[in-house]
C-alpha positions in Angstrom: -19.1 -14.2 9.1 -20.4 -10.8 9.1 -17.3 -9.3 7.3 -17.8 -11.4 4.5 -21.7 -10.8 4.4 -21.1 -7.0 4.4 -17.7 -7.2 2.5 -19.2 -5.5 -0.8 -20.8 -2.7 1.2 -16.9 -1.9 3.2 -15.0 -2.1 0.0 -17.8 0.6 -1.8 -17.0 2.7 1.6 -13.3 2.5 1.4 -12.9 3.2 -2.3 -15.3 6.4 -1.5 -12.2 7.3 1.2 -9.6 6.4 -1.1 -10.8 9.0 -3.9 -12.0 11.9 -1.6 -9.5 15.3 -1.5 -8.7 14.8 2.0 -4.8 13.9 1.5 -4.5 12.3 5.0 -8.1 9.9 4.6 -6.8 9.2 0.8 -3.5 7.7 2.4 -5.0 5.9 5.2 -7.8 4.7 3.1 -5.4 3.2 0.9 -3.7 1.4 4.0 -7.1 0.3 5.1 -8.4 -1.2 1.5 -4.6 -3.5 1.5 -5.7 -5.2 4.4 -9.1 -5.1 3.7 -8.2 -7.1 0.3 -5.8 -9.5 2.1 -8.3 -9.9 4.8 -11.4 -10.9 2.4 -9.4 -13.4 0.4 -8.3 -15.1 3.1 -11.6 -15.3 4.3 -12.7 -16.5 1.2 -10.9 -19.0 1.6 -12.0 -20.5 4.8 -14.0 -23.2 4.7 -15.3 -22.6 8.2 -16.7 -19.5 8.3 -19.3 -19.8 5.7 -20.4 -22.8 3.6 -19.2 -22.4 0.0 -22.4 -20.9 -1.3 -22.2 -18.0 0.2 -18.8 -17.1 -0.3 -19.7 -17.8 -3.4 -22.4 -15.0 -3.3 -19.9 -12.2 -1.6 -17.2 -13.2 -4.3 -19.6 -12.7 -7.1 -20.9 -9.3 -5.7 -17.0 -8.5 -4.9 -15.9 -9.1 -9.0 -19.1 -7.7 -10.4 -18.0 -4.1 -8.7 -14.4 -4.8 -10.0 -15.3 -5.3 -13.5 -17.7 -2.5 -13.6 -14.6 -0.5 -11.9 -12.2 -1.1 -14.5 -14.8 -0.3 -17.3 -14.6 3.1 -16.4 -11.0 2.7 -18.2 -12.8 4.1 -21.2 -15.2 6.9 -19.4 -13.9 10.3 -20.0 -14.1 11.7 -16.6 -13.0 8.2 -15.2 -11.2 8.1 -12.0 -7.6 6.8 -12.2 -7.2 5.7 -8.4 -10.3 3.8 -8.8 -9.2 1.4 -11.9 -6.4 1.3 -9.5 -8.2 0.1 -6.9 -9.5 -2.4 -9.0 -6.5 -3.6 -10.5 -5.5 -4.1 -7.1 -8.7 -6.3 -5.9 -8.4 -8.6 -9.1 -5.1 -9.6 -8.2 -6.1 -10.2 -4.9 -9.7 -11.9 -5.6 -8.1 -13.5 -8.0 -6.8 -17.0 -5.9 -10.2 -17.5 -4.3 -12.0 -17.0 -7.7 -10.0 -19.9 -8.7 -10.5 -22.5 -6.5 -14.0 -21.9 -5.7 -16.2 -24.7 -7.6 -18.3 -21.9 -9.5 -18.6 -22.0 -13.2 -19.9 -18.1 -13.0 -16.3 -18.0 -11.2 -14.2 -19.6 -13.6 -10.7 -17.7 -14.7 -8.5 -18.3 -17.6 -5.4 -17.0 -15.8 -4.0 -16.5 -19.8 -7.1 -14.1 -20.5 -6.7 -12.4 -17.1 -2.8 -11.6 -17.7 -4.1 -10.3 -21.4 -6.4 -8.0 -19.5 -4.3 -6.3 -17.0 -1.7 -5.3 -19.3 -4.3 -2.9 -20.9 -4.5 -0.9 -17.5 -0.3 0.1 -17.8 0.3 3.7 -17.0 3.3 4.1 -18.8 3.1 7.8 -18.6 5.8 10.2 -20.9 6.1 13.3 -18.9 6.7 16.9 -20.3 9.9 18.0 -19.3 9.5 20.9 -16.5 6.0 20.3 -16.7 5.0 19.9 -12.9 3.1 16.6 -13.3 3.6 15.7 -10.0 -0.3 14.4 -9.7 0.1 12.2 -12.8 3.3 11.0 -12.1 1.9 9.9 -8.7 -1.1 7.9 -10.1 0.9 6.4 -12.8 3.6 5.0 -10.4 0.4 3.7 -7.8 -0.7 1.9 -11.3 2.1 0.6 -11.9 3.0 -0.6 -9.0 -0.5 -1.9 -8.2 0.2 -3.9 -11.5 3.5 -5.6 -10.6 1.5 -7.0 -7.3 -1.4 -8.4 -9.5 0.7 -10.1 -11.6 2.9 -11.6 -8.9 -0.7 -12.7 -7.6 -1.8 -14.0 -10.6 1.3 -15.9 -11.5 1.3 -17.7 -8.0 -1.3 -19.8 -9.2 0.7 -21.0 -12.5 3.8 -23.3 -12.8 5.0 -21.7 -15.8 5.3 -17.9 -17.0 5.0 -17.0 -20.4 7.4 -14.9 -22.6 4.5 -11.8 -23.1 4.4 -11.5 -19.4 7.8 -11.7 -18.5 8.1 -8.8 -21.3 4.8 -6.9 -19.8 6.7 -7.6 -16.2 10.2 -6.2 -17.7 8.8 -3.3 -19.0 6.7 -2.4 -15.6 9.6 -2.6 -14.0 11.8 -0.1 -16.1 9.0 2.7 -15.8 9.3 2.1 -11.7 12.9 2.2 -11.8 13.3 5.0 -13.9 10.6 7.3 -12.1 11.7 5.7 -8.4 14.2 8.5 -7.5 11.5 10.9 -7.3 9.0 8.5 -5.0 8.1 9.6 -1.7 9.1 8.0 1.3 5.8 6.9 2.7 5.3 4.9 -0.6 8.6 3.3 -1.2 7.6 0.5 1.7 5.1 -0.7 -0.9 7.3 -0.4 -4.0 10.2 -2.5 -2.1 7.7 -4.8 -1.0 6.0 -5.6 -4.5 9.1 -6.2 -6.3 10.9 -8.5 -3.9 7.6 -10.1 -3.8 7.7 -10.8 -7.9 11.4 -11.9 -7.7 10.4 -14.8 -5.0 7.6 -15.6 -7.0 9.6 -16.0 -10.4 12.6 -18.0 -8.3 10.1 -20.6 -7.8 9.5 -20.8 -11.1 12.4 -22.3 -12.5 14.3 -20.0 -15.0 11.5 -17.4 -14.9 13.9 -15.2 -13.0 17.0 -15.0 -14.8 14.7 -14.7 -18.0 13.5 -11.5 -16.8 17.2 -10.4 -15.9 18.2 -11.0 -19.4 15.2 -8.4 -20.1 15.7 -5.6 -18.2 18.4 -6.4 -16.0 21.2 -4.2 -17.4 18.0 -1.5 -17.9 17.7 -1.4 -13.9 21.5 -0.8 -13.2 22.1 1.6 -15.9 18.7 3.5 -14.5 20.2 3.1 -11.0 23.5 5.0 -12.0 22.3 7.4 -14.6 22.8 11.4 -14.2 20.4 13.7 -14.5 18.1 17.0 -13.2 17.0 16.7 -9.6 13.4 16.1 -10.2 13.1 16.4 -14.4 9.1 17.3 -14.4 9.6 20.0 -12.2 9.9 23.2 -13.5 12.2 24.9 -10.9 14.6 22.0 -10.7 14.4 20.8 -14.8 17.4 23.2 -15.8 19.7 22.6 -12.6 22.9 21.3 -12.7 22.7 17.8 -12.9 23.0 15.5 -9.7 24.2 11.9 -9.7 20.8 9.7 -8.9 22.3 6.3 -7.6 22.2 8.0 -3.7 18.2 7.7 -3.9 18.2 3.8 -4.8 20.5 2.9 -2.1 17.5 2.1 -0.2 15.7 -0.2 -2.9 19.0 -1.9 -3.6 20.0 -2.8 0.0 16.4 -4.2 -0.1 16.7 -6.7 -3.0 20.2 -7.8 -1.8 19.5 -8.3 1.6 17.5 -6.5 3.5 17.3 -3.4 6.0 19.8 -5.1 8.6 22.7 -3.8 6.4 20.9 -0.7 4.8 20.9 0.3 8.8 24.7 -0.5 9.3 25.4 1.9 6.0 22.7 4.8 7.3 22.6 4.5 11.1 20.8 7.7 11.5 17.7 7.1 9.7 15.2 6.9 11.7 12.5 6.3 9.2 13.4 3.3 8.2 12.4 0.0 10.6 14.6 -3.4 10.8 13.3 -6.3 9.2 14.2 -9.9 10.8 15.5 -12.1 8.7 13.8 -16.0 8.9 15.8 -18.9 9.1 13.2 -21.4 8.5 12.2 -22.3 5.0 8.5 -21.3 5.9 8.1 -17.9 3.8 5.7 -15.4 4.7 5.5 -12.7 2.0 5.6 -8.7 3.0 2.5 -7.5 2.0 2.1 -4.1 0.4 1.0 -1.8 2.8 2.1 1.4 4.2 4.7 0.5 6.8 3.4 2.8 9.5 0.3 0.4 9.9 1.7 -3.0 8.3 2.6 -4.2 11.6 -1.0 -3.9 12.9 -2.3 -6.4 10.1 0.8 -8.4 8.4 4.5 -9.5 9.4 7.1 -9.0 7.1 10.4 -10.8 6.3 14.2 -9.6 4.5 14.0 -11.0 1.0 15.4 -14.8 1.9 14.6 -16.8 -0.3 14.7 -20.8 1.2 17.3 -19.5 3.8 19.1 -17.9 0.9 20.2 -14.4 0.2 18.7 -12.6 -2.6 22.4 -11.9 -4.0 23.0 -15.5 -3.6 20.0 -16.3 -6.0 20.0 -14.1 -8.2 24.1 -15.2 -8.7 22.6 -18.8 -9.3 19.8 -17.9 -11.9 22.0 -15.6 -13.7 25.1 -18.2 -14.3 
């Protein structure tokens, strides 16, 4: 009871964290605010912890901060991590909102889709132009992005063709700029997109519709050939380096999981198994940083109704 009461005074501490110049709080702040998100909505939620009133009161205090977060969008000393931040709370406030019996509350899940594809950071990047700051807030964006609208489209039967193509295109720019992504991150990236593709599977056809948009865009991204790091300006001019090597790790994800990605790379130590469920109960992997996420959340291999991910995505793309 008390978290929720004071919910709206720990988010405004976290976000302080999450924006400070201390590297190692920003990181661990950003950890925190994941399971500080998942926590709240679930609590939400609950029926018996508060009576609907006052959940009510926290959620209304909770998107009032979010809006005013993401109206900074157009401030010019705005803070890019903390529209982040809030793209990251509407997707996750986003279920509660919607079943609570609030008109205040109400969501056009349409209007809210139109809304988060004006926070994209589709960033161009000057070649050899050591953007490595941008580059890092563009991909937390975007990636921040791709788990809103998988959180958003839980709550629909159907996916329209505008989001599918907003989805597609998210998608390319985190492929393309993955091979550069560090490796405490790419936990969260794996996670967010396996995440969309169970999400779409349930939808009928919504899968192998976004296949046909950017399918052949993701392998041909996968095997391309290029500079080392292209944005940096000791590496731009180096002889160029075949890229598939650093998506081996994403791949093994999506068609399978770690088990085998551990068989092919014994030695890497970095990287944890994941169990693989048998039973058609599916608990998602949440997106947060995989040196805490067993403290808060369990994860599963991308099995989809005791299926393999290659085995779906052979059956939506025939």
């Amino acid at each position: 009871k008390e978290f929720i009461e004071f919910a709206p005074e720990i988010f405004e501490k976290l976000l302080e964290l999450r924006v400070c110049s201390n590297k190692d709080l920003t990181r661990n702040a950003m950890v925190s605010l994941d399971a500080f998100l998942i926590t709240l909505r679930d609590a939400l939620m609950d029926n018996t912890l508060f009576e609907e009133s006052k959940r009510i009161e926290t959620m209304k205090s909770m998107m009032g901060k979010v809006k005013e977060l993401l109206e900074t969008k157009y401030d010019k000393n705005s803070n890019p991590r903390k529209i982040t931040v809030a793209v990251r709370a509407l997707g996750k406030l986003t279920k509660p909102a919607f079943y609570m019996s609030s008109d205040e509350l109400a969501m056009d899940l349409d209007e809210l889709m139109e809304q988060l594809a004006r926070f994209t950071l589709e960033e161009k990047f000057a070649a050899g132009g050591n953007a490595f700051e941008k580059r890092f807030e563009s991909m937390e964006r975007q990636v921040a992005l791709l788990i809103a609208y998988t959180d958003v489209l839980e709550l629909q039967q159907t996916v329209d063709e505008a989001t599918l193509d907003m989805v597609a295109s998210i998608l390319r720019w985190i492929f393309e700029h993955y091979s550069t992504e560090v490796d405490t991150r790419k936990r969260v990236v794996h996670d967010a997109i396996v995440n969309l593709f169970q999400t779409l599977y349930e939808r009928g056809g919504a899968l192998r519709s976004l296949f046909s948009r950017c399918g052949q865009a993701l392998v041909l991204l996968t095997l391309r050939v290029g500079p080392p790091d292209p944005i940096d300006r000791l590496l731009v001019d180096a002889p160029p380096i075949q890229l598939w090597p650093r998506y081996v790790d994403l791949w093994v994800r999506l068609l399978g999981g770690d088990e085998k990605y551990e068989r092919f790379k014994p030695n890497r130590a970095s990287k944890r198994r994941i169990s693989s469920s048998g039973s058609d109960t599916k608990r998602r992997s949440q997106s947060i940083d995989s040196a805490v996420a067993t403290e808060h959340l369990s994860e599963n291999s991308m099995n989809v109704h005791g299926m393999d991910i290659d085995v779906v995505i052979d059956q939506q793309t025939q």
